[in-house]
C-alpha positions as CSV (number, residue, x, y, z in Angstrom):
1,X,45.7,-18.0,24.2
2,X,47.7,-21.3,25.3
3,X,45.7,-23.6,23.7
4,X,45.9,-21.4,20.1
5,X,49.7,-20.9,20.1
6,X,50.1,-24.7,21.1
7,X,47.5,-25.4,18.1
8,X,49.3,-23.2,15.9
9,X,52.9,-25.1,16.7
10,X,51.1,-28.2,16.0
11,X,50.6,-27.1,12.7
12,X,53.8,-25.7,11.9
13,X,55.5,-29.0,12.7
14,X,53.2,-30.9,10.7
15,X,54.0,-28.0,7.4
16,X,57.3,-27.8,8.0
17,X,58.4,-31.6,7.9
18,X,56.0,-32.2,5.3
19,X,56.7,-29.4,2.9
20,X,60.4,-29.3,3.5
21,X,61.0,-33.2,2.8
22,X,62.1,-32.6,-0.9
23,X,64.5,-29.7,0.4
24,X,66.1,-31.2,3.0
25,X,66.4,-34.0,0.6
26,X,68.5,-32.1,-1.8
27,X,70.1,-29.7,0.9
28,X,71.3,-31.9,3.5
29,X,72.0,-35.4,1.8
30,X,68.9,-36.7,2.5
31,X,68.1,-35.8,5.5
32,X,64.3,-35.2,5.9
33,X,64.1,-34.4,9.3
34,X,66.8,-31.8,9.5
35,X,64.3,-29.0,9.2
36,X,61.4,-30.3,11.6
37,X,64.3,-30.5,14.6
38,X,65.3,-27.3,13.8
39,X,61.7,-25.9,13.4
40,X,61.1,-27.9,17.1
41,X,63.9,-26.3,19.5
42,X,62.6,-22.4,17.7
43,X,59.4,-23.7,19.2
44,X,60.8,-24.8,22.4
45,X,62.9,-21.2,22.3
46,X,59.1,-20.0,21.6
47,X,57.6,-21.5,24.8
48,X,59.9,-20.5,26.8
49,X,59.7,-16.8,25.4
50,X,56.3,-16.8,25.8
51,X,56.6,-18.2,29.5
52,X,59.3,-15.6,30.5
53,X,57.7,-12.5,28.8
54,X,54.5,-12.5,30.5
55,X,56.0,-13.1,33.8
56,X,57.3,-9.0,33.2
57,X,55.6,-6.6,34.3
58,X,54.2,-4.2,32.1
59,X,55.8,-0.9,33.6
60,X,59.3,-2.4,32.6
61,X,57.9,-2.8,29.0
62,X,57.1,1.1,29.4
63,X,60.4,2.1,30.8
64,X,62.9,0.8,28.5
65,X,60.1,1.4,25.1
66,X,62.1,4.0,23.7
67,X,65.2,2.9,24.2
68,X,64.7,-0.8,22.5
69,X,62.7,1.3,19.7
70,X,65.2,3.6,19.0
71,X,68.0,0.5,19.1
72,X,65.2,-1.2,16.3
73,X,65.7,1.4,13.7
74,X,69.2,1.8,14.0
75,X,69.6,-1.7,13.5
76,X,67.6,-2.1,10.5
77,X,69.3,0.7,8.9
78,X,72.4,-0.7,9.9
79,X,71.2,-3.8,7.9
80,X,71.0,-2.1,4.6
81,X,74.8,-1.8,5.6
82,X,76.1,-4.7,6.7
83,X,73.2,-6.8,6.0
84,X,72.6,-10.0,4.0
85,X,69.7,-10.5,1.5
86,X,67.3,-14.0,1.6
87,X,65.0,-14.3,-0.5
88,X,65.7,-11.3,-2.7
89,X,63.8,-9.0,-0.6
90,X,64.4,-9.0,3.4
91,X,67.1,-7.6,5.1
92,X,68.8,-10.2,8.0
93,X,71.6,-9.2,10.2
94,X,74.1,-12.0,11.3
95,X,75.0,-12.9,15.1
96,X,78.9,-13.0,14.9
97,X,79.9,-16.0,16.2
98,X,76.7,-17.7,16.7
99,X,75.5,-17.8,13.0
100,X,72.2,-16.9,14.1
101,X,70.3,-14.1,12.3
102,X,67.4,-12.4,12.5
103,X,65.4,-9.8,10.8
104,X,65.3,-6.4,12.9
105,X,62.3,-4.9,11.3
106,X,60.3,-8.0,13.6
107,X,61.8,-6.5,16.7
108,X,60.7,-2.8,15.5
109,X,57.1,-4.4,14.8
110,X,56.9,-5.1,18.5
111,X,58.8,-1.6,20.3
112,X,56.6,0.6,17.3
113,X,53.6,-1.1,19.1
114,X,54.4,-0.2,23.1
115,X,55.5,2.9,22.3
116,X,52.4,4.2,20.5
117,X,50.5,2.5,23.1
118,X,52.4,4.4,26.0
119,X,51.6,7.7,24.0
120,X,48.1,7.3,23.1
121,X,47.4,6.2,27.0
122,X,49.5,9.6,28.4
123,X,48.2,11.8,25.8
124,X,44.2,11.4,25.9
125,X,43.1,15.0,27.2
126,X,45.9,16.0,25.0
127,X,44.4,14.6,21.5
128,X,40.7,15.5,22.3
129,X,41.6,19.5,22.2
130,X,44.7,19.3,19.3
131,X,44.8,18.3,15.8
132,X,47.8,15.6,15.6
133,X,48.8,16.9,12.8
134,X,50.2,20.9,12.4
135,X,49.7,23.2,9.1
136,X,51.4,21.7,6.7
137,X,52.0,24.9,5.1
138,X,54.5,27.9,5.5
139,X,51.1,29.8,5.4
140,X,49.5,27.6,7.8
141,X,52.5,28.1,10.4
142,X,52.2,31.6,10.1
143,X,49.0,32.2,11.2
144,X,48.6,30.5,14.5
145,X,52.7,29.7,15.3
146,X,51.9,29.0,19.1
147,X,49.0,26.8,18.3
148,X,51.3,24.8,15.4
149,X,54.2,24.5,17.6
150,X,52.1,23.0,20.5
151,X,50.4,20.2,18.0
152,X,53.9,19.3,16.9
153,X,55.6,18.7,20.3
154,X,52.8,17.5,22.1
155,X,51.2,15.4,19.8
156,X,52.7,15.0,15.9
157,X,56.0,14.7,17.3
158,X,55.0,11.8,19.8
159,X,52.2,10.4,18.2
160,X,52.7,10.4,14.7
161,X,56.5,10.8,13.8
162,X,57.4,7.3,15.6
163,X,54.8,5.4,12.6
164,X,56.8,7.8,9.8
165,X,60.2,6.8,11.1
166,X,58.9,3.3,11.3
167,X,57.5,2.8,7.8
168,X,60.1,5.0,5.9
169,X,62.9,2.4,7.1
170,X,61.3,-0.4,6.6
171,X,59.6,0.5,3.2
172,X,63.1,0.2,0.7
173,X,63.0,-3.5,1.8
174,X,59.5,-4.6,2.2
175,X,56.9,-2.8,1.6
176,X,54.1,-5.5,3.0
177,X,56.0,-4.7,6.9
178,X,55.3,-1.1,6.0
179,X,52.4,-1.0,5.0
180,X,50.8,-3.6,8.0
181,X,52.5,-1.3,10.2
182,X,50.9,1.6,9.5
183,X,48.1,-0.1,9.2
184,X,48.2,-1.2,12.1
185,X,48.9,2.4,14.1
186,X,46.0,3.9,12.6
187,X,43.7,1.1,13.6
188,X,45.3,2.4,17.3
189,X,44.8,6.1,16.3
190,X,41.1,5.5,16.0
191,X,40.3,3.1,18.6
192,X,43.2,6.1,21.1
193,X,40.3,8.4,20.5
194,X,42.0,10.1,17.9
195,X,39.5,12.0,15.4
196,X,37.9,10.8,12.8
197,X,38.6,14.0,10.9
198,X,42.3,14.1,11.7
199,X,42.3,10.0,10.7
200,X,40.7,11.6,7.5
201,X,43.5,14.0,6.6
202,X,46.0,12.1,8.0
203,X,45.2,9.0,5.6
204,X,44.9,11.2,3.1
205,X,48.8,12.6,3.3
206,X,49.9,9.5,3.5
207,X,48.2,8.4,0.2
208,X,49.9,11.1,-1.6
209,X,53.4,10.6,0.2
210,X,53.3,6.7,-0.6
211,X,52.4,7.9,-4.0
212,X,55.2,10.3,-4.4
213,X,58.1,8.2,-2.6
214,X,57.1,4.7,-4.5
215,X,57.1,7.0,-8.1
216,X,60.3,8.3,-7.0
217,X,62.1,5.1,-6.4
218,X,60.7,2.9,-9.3
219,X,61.9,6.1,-11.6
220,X,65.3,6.2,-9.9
221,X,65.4,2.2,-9.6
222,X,66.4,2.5,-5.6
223,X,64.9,-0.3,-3.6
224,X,62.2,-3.1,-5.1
225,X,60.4,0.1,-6.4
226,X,59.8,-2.1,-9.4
227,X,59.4,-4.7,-8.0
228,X,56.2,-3.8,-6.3
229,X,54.9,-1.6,-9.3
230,X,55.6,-4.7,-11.7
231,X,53.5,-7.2,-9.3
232,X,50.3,-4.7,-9.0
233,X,50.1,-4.1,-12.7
234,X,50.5,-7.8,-13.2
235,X,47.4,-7.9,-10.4
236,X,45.4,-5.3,-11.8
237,X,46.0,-6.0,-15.4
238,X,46.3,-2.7,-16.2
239,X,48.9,-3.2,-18.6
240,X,50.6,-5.9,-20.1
241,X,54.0,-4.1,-20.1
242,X,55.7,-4.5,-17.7
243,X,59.8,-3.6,-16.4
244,X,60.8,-6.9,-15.3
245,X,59.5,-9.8,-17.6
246,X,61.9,-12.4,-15.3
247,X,60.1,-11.4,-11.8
248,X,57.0,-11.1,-13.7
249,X,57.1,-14.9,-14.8
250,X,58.2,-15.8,-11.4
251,X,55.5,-14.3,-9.5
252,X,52.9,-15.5,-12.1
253,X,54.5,-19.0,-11.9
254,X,53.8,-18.4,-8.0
255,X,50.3,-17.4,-8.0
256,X,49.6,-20.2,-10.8
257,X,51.2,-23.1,-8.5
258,X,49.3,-22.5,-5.5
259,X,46.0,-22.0,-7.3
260,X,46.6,-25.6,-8.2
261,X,47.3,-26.5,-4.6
262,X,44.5,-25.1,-3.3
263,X,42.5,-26.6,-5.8
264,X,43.6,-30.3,-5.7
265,X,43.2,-30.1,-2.0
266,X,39.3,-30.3,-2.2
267,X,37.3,-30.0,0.9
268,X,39.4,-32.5,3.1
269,X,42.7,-32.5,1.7
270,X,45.1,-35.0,0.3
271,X,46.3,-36.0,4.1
272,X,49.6,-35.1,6.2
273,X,52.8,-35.8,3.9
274,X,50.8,-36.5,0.6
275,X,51.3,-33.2,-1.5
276,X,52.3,-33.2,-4.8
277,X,52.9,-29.4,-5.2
278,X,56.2,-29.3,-2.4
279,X,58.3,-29.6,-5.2
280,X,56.7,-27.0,-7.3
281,X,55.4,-24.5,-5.2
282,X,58.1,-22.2,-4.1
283,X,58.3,-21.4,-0.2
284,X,55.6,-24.1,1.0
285,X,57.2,-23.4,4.4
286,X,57.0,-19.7,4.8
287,X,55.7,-17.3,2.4
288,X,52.8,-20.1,0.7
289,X,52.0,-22.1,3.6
290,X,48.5,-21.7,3.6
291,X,48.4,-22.8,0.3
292,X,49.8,-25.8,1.3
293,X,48.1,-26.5,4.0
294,X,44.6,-26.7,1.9
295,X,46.4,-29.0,-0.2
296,X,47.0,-31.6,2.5
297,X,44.1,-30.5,4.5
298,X,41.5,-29.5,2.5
299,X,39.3,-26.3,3.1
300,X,38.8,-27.7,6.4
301,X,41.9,-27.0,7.3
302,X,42.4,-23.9,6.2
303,X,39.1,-22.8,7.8
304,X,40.3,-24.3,11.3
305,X,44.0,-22.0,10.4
306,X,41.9,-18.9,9.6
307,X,39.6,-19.5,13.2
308,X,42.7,-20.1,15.7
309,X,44.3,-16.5,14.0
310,X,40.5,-14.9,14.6
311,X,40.5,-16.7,17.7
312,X,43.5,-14.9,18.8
313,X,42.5,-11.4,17.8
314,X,39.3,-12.4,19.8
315,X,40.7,-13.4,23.3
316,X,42.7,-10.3,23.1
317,X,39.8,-8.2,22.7
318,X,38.7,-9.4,25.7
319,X,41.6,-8.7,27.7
320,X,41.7,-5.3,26.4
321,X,37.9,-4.7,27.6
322,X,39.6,-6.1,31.7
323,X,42.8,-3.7,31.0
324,X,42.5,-0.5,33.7
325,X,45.0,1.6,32.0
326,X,44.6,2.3,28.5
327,X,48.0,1.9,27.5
328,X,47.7,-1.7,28.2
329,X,44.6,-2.0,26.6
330,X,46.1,-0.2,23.0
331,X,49.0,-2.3,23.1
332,X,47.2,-5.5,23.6
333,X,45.1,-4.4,20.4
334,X,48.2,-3.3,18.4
335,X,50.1,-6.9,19.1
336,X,47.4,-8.9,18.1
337,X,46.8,-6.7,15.0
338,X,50.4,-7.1,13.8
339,X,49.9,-10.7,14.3
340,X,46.5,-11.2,12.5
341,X,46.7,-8.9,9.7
342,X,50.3,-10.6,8.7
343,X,48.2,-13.6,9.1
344,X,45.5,-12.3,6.7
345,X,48.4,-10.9,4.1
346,X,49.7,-14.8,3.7
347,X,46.5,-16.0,3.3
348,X,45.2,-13.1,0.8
349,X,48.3,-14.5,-1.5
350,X,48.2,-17.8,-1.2
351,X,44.1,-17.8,-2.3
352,X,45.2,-14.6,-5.1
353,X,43.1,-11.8,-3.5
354,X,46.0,-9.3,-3.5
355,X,49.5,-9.4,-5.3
356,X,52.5,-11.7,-4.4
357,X,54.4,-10.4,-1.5
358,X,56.5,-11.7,1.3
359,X,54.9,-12.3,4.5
360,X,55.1,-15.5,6.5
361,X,52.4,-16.8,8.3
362,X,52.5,-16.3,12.4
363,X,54.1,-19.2,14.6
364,X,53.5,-21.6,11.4
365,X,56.1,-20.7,8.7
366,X,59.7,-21.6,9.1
367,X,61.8,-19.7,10.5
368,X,63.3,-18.6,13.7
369,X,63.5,-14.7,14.0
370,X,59.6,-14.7,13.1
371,X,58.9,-17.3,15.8
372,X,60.7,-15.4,18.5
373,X,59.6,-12.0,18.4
374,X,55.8,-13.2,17.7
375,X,56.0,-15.1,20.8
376,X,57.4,-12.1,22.6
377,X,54.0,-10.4,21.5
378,X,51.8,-13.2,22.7
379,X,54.0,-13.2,26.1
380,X,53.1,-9.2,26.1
381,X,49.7,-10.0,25.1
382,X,49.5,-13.0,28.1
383,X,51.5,-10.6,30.8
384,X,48.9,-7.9,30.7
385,X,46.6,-10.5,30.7
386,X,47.4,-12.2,33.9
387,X,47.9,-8.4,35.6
388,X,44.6,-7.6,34.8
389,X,43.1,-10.4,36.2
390,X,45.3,-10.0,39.3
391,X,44.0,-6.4,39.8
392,X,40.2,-7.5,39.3
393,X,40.9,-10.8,41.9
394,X,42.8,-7.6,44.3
395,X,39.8,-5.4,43.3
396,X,37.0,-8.2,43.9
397,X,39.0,-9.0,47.5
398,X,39.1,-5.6,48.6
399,X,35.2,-5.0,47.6
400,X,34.3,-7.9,50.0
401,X,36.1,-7.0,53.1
402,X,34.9,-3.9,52.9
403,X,31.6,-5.4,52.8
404,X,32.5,-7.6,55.8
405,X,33.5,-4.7,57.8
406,X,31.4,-1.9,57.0
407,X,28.3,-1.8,54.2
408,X,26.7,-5.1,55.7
409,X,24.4,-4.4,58.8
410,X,25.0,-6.5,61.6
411,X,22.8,-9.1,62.6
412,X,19.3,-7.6,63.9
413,X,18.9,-10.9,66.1
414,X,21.7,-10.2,68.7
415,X,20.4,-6.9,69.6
416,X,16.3,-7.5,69.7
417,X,15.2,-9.2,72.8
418,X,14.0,-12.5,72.4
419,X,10.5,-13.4,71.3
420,X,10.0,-9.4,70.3
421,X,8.6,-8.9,66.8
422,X,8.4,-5.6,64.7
423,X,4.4,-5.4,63.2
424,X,4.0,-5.7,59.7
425,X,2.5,-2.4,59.3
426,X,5.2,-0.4,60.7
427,X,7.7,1.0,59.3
428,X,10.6,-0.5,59.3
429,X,13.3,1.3,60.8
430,X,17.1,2.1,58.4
431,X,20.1,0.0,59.0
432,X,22.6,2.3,59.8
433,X,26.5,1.7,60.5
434,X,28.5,4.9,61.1
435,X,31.7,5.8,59.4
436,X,34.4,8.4,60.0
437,X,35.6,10.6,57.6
438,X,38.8,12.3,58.5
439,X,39.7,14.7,55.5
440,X,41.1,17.8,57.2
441,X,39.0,19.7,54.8
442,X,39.8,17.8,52.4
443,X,37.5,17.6,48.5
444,X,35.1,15.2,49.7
445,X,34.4,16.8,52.6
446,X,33.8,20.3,50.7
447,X,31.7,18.6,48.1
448,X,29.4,17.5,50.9
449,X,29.0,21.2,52.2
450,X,28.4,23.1,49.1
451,X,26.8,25.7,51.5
452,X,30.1,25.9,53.7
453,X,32.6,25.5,51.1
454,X,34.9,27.7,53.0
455,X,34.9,26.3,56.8
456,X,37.4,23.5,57.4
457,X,36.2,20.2,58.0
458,X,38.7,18.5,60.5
459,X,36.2,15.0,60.7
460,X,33.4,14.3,58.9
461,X,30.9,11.5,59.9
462,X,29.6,9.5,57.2
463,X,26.6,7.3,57.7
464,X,26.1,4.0,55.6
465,X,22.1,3.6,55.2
466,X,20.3,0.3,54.2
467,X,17.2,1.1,53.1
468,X,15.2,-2.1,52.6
469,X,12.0,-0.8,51.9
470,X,12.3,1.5,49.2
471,X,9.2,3.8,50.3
472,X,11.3,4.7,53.0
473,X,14.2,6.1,50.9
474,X,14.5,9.9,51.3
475,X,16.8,12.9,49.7
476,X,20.3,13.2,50.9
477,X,20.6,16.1,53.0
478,X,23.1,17.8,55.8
479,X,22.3,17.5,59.7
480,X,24.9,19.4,61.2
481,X,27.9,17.0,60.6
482,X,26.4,14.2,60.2
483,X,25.5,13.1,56.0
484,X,23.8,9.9,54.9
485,X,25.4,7.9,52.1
486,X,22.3,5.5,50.7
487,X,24.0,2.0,50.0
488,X,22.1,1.0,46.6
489,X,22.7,-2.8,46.4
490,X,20.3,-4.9,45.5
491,X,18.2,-7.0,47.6
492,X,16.7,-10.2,46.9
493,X,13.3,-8.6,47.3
494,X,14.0,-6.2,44.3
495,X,14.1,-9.4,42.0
């Protein structure tokens, strides 16, 4: 995971002072390298993000979830407020005093994701008896009240109504976040054990409600309502009407100026700092940096960009499959499906598989608020990492002494007397160690006396048996308090 986010700011350096050069030439008298320091020390900030982060352990990520989610969508309401408005579409809220700002729906991205993590892990015998989603019918209610009450506080309410909150104030603004975002949760649903049938419906109502809320805004011109529907009609070509011709002949102008990047850029590119495009190719830095980086690099390059984002979504499968609670395993995949499919989104534009929207691409595009709260997920990401592998190391550890100190016979040499050998033909006899069980009664002890269940077991003698020779193995049985427990390890002779 190192080596891909160094790789990654690599990149972004070399985009960012390249594709930025006739900006900064026109912005800031001619200064070309105004925007690569500044892209440098959010990358420095980055690092040390990323450093701090997974030093945390994850039960403080758990603790204060809620309370940092909650704080999230307050603040990006409060941006529709007090907010400024980049680009025509994002929301930013500005640090009084600092003139730093930053977008809040990044930091909901992030809190959305441990919180449905932590519920998913806590509620697993919950969701594998009740639907997570109640009637959604007076009727429905009325039949089975109990039963629909229970779904909704024990799993809709906690499950399900943290995604709605989520992508309902995110989606007057940008409707890409929303849509990744839920996206994302219901790729968590299914792998939380969630069923299929409930995924079914639950898709299903959300079809119609996008439907119904996206019809209602472009009628009542709220939001980028239109917007959105003007850019999927000019995709489709289902029409050739459309609301907006200005936005239509920008995002055409868009698509049409990166299909000639792409193209000119051949299978090895035109080389760092040798784009023609920069100039015409709006947001080369952010929002059409792939684009860009097939010009200068060729398909090469933008097959070695697409391999360090899979690359990611890889190593964090793997640390899911070490992860002992399921919490940490669900959040692991959740971060690094935020990060990937946002990836994906950028590139889908740039190459014109799906209509022009605003997404920049992970720790490559410009821009600081994007930078940070990635590398907080890949800090997460790394933190539950390292805690796993310090469990197994502690798990491994604990495995050998025990070992040591009990399950490995001692050394038949110090107590046969010397020059005495044991005959081929016979038998030989079991390696046995005894240990003591001291339960008071206790669940073990009555699962070993089925046919005593009620007598109290004060102590409990438990013998470890190796059997070598596995023609002398024999049933488990009872012989008055004394049990055998058959050590199964492999010996070399079983090879």
């Amino acid at each position: 995971m190192w080596i891909i986010v160094a790789a990654l700011f690599l990149v972004s350096l070399l985009v960012v002072y390249s594709a930025t050069a006739a900006m900064a030439y026109r912005e800031v008298d001619g200064n070309t390298s105004y925007y690569l320091f500044r892209q440098a020390r959010f990358i420095m900030i980055g690092f040390f993000v990323i450093i701090v982060v997974h030093w945390i352990d994850y039960k403080y990520y758990a603790r204060y979830a809620k309370a940092l989610f909650k704080l999230s969508v307050v603040l990006v309401l409060l941006a529709y407020v007090v907010g400024i408005s980049l680009n025509e579409a994002s929301r930013w809220i500005k640090i009084p005093g600092l003139g730093f700002t930053f977008q809040p729906s990044e930091l909901l991205k992030v809190t959305l994701v441990v919180v449905l993590a932590q519920q998913l892990g806590m509620r697993q015998g919950v969701i594998a008896r009740l639907a997570v989603l109640p009637p959604l019918t007076p009727g429905g209610w009325g039949r089975k009240p109990q039963r629909s009450f229970e779904i909704w506080y024990k799993t809709t309410k906690p499950l399900i109504l943290p995604i709605v909150v989520s992508a309902l104030v995110v989606l007057p603004a940008n409707f890409s976040t929303a849509a990744i975002l839920w996206g994302t949760c219901m790729i968590m649903l299914m792998i939380g054990r969630v069923r299929q049938s409930e995924l079914n419906r639950l898709m299903g109502v959300t079809a119609l409600a996008t439907v119904l809320i996206v019809g209602g805004m472009y009628v009542a011109g709220l939001g980028r309502a239109q917007t959105w529907v003007n850019r999927f009609v000019q995709f489709t070509g289902l029409s050739e009407a459309v609301v907006d011709d200005r936005q239509a002949s920008q995002d055409s102008y868009q698509v049409q100026q990166a299909e000639i990047a792409i193209a000119s850029g051949g299978v090895v590119g035109k080389g760092p700092g040798n784009s023609t495009q920069r100039s015409q190719l709006p947001h080369p830095y952010s929002d059409f940096a792939y684009a860009f980086i097939i010009e200068e690099y060729g398909i090469v390059g933008g097959i070695v960009v697409f391999v360090l984002y899979l690359w990611i979504f890889y190593r964090a499968g793997l640390i899911v499959r070490r992860c002992n609670r399921p919490s940490q395993g669900l959040m692991v995949l959740g971060l690094s499906l935020i990060i990937t499919m946002q990836a994906f989104v950028n590139m889908a534009v740039s190459v014109g598989l799906i209509p022009v929207t605003g997404q920049p691409l992970p720790l490559i595009s410009m821009g600081g608020s994007s930078v940070l709260f990635t590398c907080v997920a890949m800090g997460m990401i790394l933190g539950v990492s390292r805690e796993s592998e310090r469990e197994l190391l502690e798990q491994q550890a604990a495995a050998a002494a025990a070992m040591r100190e009990g399950v490995l016979p001692e050394s038949s040499a110090a107590t046969e007397p010397a020059g005495e050998t044991i005959p081929e033909e016979s038998p030989v006899a079991p390696l046995r160690r005894p240990l003591v069980f001291r339960g008071g009664g206790g669940s073990t002890a009555k699962r070993g006396r089925s046919a005593r269940a009620d007598e109290a077991a004060p102590e409990e003698e438990l013998t470890l048996v190796d059997r070598g020779d596995p023609s002398a193995w024999e049933a488990d049985g009872l012989v008055g308090d004394r049990r055998e427990v058959i050590d199964l390890i492999d010996d070399e002779d079983d090879e």
